[in-house]
C-alpha positions as CSV (number, residue, x, y, z in Angstrom):
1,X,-11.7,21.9,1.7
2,X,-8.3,23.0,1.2
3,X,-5.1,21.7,1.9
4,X,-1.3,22.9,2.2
5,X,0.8,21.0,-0.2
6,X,4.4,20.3,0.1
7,X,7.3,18.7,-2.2
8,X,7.8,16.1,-5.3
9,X,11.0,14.7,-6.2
10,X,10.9,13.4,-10.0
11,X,13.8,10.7,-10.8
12,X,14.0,9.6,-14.5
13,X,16.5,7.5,-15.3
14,X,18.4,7.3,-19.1
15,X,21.3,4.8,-20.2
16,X,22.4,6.4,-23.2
17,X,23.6,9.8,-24.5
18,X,21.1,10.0,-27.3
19,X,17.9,8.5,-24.7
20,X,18.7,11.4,-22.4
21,X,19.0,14.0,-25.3
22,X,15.3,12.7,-26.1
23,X,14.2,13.2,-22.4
24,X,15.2,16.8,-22.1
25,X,13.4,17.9,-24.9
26,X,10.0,16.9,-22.9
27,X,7.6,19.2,-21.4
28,X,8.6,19.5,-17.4
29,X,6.0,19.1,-15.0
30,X,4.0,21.5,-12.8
31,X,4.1,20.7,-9.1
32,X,3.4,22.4,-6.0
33,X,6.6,21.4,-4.5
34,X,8.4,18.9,-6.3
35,X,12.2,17.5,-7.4
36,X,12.5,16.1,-11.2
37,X,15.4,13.9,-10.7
38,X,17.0,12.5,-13.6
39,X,19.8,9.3,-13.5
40,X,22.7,9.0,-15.5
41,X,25.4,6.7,-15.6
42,X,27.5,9.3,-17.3
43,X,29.3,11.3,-14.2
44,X,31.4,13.4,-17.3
45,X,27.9,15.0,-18.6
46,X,26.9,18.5,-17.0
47,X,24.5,20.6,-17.3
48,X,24.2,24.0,-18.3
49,X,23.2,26.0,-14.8
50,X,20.9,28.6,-14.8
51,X,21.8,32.0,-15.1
52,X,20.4,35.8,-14.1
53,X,18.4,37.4,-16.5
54,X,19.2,41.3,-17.4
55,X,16.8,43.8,-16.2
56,X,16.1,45.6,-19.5
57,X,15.3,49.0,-17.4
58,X,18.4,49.0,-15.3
59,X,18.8,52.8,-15.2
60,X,15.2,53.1,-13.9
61,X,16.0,50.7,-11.2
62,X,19.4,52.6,-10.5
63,X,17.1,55.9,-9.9
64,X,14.8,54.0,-7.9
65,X,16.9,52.5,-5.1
66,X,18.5,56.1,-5.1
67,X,15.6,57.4,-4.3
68,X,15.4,55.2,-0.9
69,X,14.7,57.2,2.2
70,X,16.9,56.2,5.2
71,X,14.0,54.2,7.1
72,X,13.7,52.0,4.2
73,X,17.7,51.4,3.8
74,X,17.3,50.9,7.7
75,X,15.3,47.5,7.1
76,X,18.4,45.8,4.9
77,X,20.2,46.2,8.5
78,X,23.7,47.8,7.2
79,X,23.6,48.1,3.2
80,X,23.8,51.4,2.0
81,X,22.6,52.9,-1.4
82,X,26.2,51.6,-2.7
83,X,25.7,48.2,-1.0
84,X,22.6,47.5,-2.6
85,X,24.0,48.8,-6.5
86,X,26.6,46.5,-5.9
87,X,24.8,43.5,-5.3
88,X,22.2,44.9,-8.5
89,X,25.2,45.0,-10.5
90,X,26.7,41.8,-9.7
91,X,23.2,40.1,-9.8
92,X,23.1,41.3,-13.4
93,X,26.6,40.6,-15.0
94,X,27.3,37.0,-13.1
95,X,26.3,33.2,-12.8
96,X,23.9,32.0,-9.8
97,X,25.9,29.4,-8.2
98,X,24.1,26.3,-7.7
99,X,25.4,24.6,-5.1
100,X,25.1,26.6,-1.7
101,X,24.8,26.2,2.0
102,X,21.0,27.1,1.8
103,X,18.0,25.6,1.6
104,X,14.3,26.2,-0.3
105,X,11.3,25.1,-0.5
106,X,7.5,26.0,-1.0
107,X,4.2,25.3,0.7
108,X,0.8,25.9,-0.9
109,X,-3.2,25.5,-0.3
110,X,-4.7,23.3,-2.9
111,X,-8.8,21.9,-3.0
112,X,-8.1,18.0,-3.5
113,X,-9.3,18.8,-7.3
114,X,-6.4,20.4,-8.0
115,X,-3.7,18.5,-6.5
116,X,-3.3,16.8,-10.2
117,X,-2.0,20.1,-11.3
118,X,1.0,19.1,-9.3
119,X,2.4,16.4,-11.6
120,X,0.8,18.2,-14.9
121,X,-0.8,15.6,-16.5
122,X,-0.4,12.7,-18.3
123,X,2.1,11.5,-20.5
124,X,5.6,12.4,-18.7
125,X,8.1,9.9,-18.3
126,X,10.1,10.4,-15.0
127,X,11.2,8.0,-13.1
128,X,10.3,9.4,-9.8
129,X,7.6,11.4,-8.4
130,X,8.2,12.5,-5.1
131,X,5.2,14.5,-3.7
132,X,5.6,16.4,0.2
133,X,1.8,17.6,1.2
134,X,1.5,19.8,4.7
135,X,-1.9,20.3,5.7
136,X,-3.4,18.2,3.8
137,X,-7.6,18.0,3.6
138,X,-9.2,14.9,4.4
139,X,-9.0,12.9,1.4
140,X,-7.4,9.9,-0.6
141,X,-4.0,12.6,-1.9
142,X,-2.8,9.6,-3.2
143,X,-5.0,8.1,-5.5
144,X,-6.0,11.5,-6.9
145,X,-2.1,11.9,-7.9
146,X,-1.7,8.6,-9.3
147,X,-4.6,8.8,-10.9
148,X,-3.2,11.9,-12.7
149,X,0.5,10.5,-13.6
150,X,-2.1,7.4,-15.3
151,X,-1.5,3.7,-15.5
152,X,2.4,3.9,-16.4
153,X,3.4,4.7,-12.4
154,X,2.7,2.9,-9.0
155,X,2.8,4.5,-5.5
156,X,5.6,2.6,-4.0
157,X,5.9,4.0,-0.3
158,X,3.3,6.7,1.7
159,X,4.3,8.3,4.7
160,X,1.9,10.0,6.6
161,X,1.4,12.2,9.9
162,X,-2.0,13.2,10.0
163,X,-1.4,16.3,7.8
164,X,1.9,16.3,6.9
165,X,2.4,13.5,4.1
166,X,4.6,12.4,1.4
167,X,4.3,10.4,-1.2
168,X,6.9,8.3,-3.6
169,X,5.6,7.3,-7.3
170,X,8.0,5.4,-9.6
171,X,7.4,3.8,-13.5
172,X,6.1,0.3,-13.1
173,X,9.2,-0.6,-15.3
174,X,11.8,0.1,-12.7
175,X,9.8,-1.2,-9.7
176,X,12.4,-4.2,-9.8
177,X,15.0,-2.0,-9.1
178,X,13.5,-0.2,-6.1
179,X,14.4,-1.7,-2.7
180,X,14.9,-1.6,1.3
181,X,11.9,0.6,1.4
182,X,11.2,2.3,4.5
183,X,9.3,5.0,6.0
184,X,9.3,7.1,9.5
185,X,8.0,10.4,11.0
186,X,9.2,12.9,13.7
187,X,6.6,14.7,15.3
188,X,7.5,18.0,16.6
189,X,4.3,19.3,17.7
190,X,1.2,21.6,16.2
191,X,-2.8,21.0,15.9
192,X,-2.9,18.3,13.7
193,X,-5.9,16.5,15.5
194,X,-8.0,19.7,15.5
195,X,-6.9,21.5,12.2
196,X,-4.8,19.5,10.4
197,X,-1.7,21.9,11.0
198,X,0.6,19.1,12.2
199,X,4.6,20.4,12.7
200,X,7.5,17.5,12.3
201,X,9.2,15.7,9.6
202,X,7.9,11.9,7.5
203,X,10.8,10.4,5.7
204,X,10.9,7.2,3.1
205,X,14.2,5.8,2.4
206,X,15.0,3.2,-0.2
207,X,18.0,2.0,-2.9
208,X,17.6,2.4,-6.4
209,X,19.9,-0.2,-8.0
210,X,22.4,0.4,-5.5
211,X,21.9,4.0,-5.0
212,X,20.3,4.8,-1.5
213,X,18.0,7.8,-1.1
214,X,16.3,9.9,1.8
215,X,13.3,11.7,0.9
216,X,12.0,14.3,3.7
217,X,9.1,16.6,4.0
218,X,8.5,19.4,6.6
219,X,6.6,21.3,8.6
220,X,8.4,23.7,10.7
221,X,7.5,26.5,13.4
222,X,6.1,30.0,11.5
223,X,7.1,33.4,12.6
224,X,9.9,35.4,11.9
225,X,11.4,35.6,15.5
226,X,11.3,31.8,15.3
227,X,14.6,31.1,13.7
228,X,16.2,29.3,16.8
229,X,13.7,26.9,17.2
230,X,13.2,26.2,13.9
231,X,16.8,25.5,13.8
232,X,16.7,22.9,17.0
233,X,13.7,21.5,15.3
234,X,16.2,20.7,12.1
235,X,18.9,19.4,14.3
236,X,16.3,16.9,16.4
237,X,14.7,15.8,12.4
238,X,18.3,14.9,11.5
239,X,19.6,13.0,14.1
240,X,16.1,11.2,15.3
241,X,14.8,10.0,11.8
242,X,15.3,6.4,11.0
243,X,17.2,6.4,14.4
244,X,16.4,4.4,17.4
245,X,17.4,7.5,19.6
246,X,13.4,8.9,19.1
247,X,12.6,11.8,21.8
248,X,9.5,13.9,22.7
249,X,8.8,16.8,21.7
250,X,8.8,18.1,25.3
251,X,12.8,17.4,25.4
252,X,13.9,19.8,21.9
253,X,15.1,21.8,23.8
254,X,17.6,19.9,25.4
255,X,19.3,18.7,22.2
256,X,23.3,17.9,22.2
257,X,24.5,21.1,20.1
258,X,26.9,18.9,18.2
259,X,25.7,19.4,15.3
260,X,27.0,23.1,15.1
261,X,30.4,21.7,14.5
262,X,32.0,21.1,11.8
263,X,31.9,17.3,12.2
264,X,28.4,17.9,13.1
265,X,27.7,14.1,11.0
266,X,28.2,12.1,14.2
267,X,25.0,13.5,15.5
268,X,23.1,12.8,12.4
269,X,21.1,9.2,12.2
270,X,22.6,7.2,10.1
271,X,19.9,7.5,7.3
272,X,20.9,11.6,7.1
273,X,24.6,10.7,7.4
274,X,24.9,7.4,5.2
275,X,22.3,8.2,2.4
276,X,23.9,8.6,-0.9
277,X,21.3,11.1,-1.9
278,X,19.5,13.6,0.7
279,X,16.4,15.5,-0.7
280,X,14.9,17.3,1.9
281,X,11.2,19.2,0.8
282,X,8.8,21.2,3.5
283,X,7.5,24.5,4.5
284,X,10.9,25.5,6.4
285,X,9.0,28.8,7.4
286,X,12.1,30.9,7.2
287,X,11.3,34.5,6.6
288,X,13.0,37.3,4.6
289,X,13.9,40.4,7.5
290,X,13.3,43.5,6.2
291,X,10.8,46.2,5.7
292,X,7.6,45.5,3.9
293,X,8.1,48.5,1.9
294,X,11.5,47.7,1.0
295,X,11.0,44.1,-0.2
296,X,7.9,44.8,-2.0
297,X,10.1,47.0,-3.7
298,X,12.8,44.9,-4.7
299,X,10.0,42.2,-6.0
300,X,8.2,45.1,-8.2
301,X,11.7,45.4,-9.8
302,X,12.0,41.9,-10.7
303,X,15.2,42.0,-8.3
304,X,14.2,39.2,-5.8
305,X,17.5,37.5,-5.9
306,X,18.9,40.7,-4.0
307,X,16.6,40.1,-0.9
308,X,18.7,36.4,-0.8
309,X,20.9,38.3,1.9
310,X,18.3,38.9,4.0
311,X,17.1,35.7,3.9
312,X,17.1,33.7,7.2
313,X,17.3,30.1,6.0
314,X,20.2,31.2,3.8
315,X,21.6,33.0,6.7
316,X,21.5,30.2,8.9
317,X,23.4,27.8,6.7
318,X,25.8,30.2,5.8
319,X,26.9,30.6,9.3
320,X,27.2,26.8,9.5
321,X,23.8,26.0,12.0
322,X,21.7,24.3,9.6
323,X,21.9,22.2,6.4
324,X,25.2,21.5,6.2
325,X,26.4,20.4,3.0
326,X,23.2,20.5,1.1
327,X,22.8,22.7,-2.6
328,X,19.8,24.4,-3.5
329,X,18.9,26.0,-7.0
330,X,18.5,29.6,-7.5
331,X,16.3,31.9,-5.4
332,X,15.1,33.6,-8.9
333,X,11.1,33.2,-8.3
334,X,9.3,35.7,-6.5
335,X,8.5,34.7,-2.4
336,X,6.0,32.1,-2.3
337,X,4.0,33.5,1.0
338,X,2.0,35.4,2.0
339,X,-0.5,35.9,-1.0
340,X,-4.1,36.4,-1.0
341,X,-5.7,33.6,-1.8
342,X,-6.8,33.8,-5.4
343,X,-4.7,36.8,-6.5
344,X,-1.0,37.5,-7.3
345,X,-1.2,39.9,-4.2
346,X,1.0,39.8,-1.5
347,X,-0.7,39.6,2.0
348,X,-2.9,43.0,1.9
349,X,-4.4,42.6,5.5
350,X,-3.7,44.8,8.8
351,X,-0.7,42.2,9.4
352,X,0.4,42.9,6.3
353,X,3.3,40.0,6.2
354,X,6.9,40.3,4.4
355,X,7.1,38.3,1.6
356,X,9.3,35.4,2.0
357,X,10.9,31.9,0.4
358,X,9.1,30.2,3.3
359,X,8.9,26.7,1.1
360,X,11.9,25.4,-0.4
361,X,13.6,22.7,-2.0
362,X,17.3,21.2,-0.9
363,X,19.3,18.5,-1.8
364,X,22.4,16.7,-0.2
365,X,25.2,13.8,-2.3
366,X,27.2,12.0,0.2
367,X,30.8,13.1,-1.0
368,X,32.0,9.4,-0.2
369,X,30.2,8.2,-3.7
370,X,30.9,8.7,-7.2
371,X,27.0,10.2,-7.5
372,X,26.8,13.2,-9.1
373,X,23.5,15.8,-9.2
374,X,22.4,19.1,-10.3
375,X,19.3,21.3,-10.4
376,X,17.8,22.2,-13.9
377,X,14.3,23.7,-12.9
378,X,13.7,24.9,-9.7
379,X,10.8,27.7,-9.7
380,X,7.3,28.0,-8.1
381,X,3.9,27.0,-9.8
382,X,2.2,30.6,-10.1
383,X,-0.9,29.4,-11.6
384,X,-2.0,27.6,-8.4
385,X,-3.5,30.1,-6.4
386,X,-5.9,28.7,-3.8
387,X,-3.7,28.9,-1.4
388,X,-1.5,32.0,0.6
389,X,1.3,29.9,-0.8
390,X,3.0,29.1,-4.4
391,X,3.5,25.8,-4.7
392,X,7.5,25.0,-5.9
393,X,9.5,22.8,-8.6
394,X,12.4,21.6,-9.4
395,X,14.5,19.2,-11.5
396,X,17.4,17.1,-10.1
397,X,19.5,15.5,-12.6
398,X,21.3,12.4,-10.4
399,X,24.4,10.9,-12.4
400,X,25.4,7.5,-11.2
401,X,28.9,6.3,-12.0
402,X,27.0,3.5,-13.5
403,X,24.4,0.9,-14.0
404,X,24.4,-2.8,-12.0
């Protein structure tokens, strides 16, 4: 049986300069899904952020998007030849910004046999795993992973919708420190009785030391002319989780629009709102508009980051409607759906689907704290491929102002 996994968040905690010089020199871990968060009491420290890589054949590229017949320049809905150049050129000669208004993450289909390769192994000395499944086979997820991250780590808190699960891990060592922990689900909908394709949101909260985190995993509505209700389904996961103010399904619709404003944070629950740290892992379903043509184009060329503009999830919280306030690593891995399953080939039946970031990876520091964090990984896990989706990564450094 197969399953569609979601996110892990990693937190690994160092005291000392010199400890978390050690740390950074160890081999990351694959996931599906999944934050590596490391702790420091050091606010000062930063990291180096990721940059763009040159295209060695830039020329070739140059020809090549010259070359573009008007029907294909149609599908990036205004850019011209020059538009597009201009964004190649920029892509080429400047720094990704981290921090954004957007949002990623990635969803995959894994057999339960492989869902070890999420946390690679043995031997690895995060803090924190943090693991969001959707569509998840019927089996024991969680004593499969922990059985893979070996005798050093302990499943603290589970929460589970049918399907849609997530799971926190943490060190045995720093179990002391880990409190108030809670969990909670949304439900938004789906066939999660009948084929495990549950849609909603399960949350865990909890303090470390005095630190308090909200883990989320999705499952939002698919389809690219979707993006409104994937956008109400946001706004009712954000002000209904951990709240008291729970409502049907049946009633999304009818939502207070608040949230569109810019002191949208009264209509969040106060676990969105409040929490110091926000990491927020699904399949988010939004989809890149465009051409298939045209974006199998730009992937071919190595030049995903350009399609970033036609991105709807980046769209959205550009224009202000969704994720508010949270930062997101680069977009510099290829889309993660739709593949065929077993192949690096994008979707290759009649339907022929546009590739897009449809599972991503966000995070969210309350600005009222002294808590600091940045992304140093963030890519998908290529090498799982029994599922249309690539499973995706990524590394969150959390620096605390200091250690109680």
């Amino acid at each position: 049986m197969f399953g569609r996994m979601g996110n892990c968040f990693m937190l690994r905690h160092s005291k000392t300069v010199k400890e978390k010089g050690l740390l950074k020199k160890r081999k990351k871990p694959h996931t599906s899904e999944f934050v590596y968060a490391e702790i420091d009491s050091e606010v000062s420290k930063q990291r180096p952020r990721l940059e763009v890589q040159k295209d060695p054949d830039m020329e070739e590229v140059r020809l090549k998007i010259d070359g573009l017949n008007g029907s294909d320049l149609a599908a990036f809905h205004g850019l011209t030849r020059k538009d597009i150049l201009c964004l190649l050129e920029r892509s080429l000669s400047e720094k990704e910004k981290i921090c954004s208004r957007g949002i990623r993450r990635t969803e995959t289909k894994v057999a339960c046999h492989e869902l070890h390769k999420l946390v690679g192994g043995r031997g690895e000395s995060f803090d924190l795993y943090v693991i969001g499944l959707q569509e998840v086979p019927n089996c024991n997820a969680s004593s499969l992973i922990l059985n893979a991250l070996g005798g050093n780590y302990s499943l603290v808190a589970a929460s589970i919708m049918v399907s849609l699960q997530l799971f926190l891990f943490a060190r045995n060592v720093i179990q002391p420190v880990i409190k108030d922990v809670r969990i909670d689900k949304v439900a938004l909908g789906g066939l999660g009785g009948v084929v495990r394709r549950h849609k909603g949101a399960v949350g865990i909260a909890f303090k470390y030391r005095d630190t308090s985190f909200l883990l989320i995993s999705c499952h939002l509505s698919p389809h690219e002319n979707n993006v409104l209700e994937r956008n109400v389904q946001y706004q009712r996961i954000c002000q209904t989780i951990f709240s008291k103010a729970k409502r049907s399904p049946s009633r999304i619709n009818s939502l207070s629009p608040a949230w569109k404003t810019p002191e949208h944070e009264t209509a969040l629950s106060p676990a969105v709102g409040q929490s110091d740290v926000v990491v927020w892992l699904g399949d988010l379903n939004y989809r890149i508009e465009g051409s298939r043509k045209s974006v199998s184009f730009l992937i071919n060329q190595n030049l995903q980051k350009l399609l970033r503009a036609k991105d709807q999830l980046s769209r959205e919280a550009e224009r202000g409607e969704i994720f508010h306030g949270f930062c997101e690593g680069p977009l510099s891995f290829r889309p993660t759906y739709k593949y065929d399953i077993g192949t690096d080939n994008y979707d290759t039946s009649a339907k022929e689907r546009v590739p897009s970031w449809t599972d991503r990876i966000l995070y969210k520091v309350n600005r009222a704290t002294n808590v600091k964090a940045d992304v140093q990984d963030y890519d998908s896990i290529d090498h799982i491929k029994a599922s249309d989706h690539r499973p995706v990564k990524a590394l969150l450094t959390i620096h605390l102002d200091a250690f109680t």
